[in-house]
Every structure is written in structure tokens, then in C-alpha cells.
N, C-alpha and C positions, 0 to 999 in steps of 0.2 A: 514363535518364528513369524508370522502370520500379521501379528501386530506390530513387530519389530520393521519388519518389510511396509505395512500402509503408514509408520512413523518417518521411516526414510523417504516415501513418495513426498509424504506433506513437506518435508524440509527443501528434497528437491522442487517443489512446486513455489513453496517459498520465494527461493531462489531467485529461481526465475522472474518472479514476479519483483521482486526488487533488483535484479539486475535489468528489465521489462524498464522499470518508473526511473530508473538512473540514465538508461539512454536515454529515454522520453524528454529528461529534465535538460540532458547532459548536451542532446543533439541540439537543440537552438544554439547554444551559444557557441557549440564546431561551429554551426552554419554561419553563423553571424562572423566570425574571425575570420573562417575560408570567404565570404563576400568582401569583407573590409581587408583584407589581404590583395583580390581581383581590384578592385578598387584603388589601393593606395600605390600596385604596381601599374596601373594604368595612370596613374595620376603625375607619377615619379618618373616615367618611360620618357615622355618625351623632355621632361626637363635634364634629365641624364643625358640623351641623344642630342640634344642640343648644347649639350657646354662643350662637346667637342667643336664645335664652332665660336666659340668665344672669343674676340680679338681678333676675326679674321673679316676681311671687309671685299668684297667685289673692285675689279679691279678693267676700269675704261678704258680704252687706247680708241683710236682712227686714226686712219690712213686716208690719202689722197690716190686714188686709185689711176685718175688721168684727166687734164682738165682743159678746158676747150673753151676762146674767147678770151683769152689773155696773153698774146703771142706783142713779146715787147717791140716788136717792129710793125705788124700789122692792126693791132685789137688797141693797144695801151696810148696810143694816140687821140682817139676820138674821147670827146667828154663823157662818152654813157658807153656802157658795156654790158655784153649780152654771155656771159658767164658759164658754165655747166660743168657740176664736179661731180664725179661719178667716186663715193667714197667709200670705205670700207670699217663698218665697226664693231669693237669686238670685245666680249665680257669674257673675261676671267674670274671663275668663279671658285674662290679657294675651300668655299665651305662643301660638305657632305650632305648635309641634312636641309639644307638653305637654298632658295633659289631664287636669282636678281633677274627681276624680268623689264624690259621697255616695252610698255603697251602702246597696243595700235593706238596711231591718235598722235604718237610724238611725235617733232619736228626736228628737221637738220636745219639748221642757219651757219651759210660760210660768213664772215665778214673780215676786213682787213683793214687797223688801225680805226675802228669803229665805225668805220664803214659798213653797210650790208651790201652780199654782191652777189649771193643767192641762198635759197632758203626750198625745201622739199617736205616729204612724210617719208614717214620710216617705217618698215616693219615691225611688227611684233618680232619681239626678240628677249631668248632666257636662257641663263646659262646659270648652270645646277650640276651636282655630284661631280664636284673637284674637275672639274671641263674647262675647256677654253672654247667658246661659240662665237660666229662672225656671221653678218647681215653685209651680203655683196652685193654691188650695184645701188646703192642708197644714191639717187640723184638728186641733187642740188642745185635751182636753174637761179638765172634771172634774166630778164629782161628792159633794160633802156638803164641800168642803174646810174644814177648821177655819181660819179668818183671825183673827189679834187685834182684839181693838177699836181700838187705835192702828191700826191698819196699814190697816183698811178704812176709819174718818175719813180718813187721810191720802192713801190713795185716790180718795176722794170728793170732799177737798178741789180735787185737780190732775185728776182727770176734770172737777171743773167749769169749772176754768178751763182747759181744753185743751189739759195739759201735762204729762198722764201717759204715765208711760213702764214697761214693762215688760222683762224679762230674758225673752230665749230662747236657750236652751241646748241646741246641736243637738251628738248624741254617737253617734259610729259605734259597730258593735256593738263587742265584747272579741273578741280572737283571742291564745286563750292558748298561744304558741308563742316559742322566745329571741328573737326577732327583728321582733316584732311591735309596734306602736305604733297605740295607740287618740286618734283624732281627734277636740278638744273645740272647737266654735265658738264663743261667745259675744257675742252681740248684743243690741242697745239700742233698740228700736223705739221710737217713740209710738205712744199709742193714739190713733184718734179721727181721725187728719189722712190715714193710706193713704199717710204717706212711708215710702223707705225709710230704715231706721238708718246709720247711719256705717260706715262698715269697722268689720267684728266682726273679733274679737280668734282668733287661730289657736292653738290647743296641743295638740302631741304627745305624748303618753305614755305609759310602760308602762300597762298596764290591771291595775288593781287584785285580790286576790281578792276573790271573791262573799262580800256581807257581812259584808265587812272591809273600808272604804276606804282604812284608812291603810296596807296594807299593800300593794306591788306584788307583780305576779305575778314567783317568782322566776325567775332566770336556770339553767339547766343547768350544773354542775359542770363545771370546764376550760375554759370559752368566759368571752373577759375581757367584764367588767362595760360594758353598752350604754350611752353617753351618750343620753338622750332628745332632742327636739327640742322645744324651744322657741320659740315664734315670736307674740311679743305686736304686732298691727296694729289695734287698736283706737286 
């Protein structure tokens, strides 16, 4: 009985001791699976969270909020004009995961039939998580502008019948580095009614040098040649 009973210990001791050296062997490679599991779900998250945004692109408008120095009886006479548009802009941002921002540093340019007739800074402005955000009071001055005499007639003409329309051309600052792409808006306001414009127009581009517009800032020697982004939503 006695030997029967210390034969049964050894077998359970056995046991143990190799089911002991199967975790020992067996635990690395859980570990190793549960890591590369943490791993390949983190890797995967956000490309997943992100295709719900796919095909979905931010969306410009401005508005002409009220504007001061162009009165076709008293201002559209003289050959220089002293301008100020106080304007309204505004991102619609369809994505969830995605956020379109205007950094400090960008500029409002009104101008009319390629004319310029005033020009300000903008706020920092972002609009994110399926929102619609606006930037009030964005001011736009000038001062002494030269205007043609066609051009402020024809001015005159469509501000009296209530169907003038002006160019605003909102332009992030230059960041002159290979890989950098400078952001042009281009929007279609009316004056006079306080709508906003239509989808303005999106374009990405290298940033030119300082004046020199026709020529882009070049690329670093050995890095292949950058496709721009283009993107016309107007």
C-alpha cells in the first residue's frame, strides 16, 4: 500500500513538472501572439477609422458680410478707392475622423475683374467632426487702390442692380521646405445680399519664390519630382 501511494506521488510530481516545462515553453509564444495582436490592432485602427472618410472633401463658401467705399454715387467716381469688407468664412467639414484647418498667417484678397481692392489676415480656423465652423468679422481694407474707369462703371452698373460679385482669394502662408504644399481658396461672393458663395474652388501647390511667381520653390537634389494636388470644387 505504502509503495503503491509514493509510486502515485512520483507520477503526480511527474506531472507537474511537464505540464511546469509546457507552459514555460508554451507561454512565449501566447505572449508573443497577444503582443502582435496589440500591435496589428493598433496598426489597423486607424486605417479602418479613416476609410469612413474616404471621398469626402471639406467644403469653402464666403460671404460678404457688409462693405464700405464703394457707394456707386459717392466712392465709384474718383479714380482710387478706400475699400473695407468685413467678410464671413465658413468650413464645412463632412469627415468625422478628419479635420481642415486655416492657419494663422492666411490672407483674404477681395479683388474685382483682377483688380485688387483689398486684402487682410484671417484667423485661425478648423472645422472637424461632421461641423460646419465660420470665422466672423475677417476684415479686408485698402487704401488709395488704382481701379480702371471700365471696371468701377461696371461695378457700379451690377452694384445697382444687385448682382455684384466679387473674388476672394484666401492663401495660406509659404512653407518653403521639399514637401510642402501652399493652399489657394478661391471664392465667388455677392456683394450686397449677406449669402454665402458656392463651393470655392481648392488648390494645392508648391509655393512659389518671393518675387518670382512663375517660378516654384525648387525641390532638393535626389528626392523624385513632387506631383502637386490639385483639386477644382468650384
Amino acid at each position: 500500500m505504502g509503495r503503491s501511494r509514493e509510486y502515485l506521488g512520483e507520477r503526480l510530481v511527474d506531472s507537474c513538472e511537464m505540464l511546469k516545462g509546457f507552459c514555460w515553453n508554451v507561454l512565449p509564444g501566447i505572449l508573443g501572439a497577444l503582443t502582435a495582436l496589440v500591435v496589428m490592432s493598433a496598426l489597423l485602427y486607424y486605417p479602418y477609422k479613416w476609410s469612413f472618410d474616404d471621398g469626402k472633401f471639406p467644403e469653402f463658401s464666403v460671404a460678404v458680410a457688409s462693405v464700405n467705399g464703394l457707394d456707386p454715387e459717392r466712392d465709384l467716381g474718383r479714380s482710387t478707392l478706400d475699400p473695407t469688407f468685413d467678410l464671413t468664412v465658413r468650413i464645412k467639414e463632412p469627415r468625422k475622423y478628419r479635420a481642415e484647418c486655416l492657419e494663422r498667417g492666411t490672407t483674404a484678397a477681395v479683388s474685382y475683374r483682377g483688380v485688387q481692392l483689398a486684402s487682410g489676415p484671417m484667423p485661425e480656423l478648423c472645422g472637424k467632426n461632421e461641423d460646419t465652423t465660420e470665422a466672423r468679422s475677417v476684415m479686408a481694407w485698402g487704401h488709395a487702390k488704382v481701379v480702371p474707369e471700365f471696371a468701377r462703371e461696371r461695378l457700379a452698373e451690377e452694384l445697382r442692380r444687385g448682382d455684384a460679385e466679387v473674388d476672394v482669394t484666401l492663401t495660406t502662408p509659404a512653407r518653403y521646405c521639399t514637401r510642402c504644399l501652399q493652399t489657394v481658396i478661391e471664392c465667388k461672393p455677392r456683394v450686397g445680399s449677406g449669402e454665402f458663395s458656392p463651393r470655392c474652388g481648392v488648390t494645392r501647390d508648391f509655393p512659389t519664390i518671393p518675387g518670382n511667381p512663375d517660378v516654384p520653390y525648387p525641390q532638393y537634389p535626389g528626392y523624385p519630382v513632387l506631383r502637386p494636388e490639385r483639386r477644382f470644387l468650384r
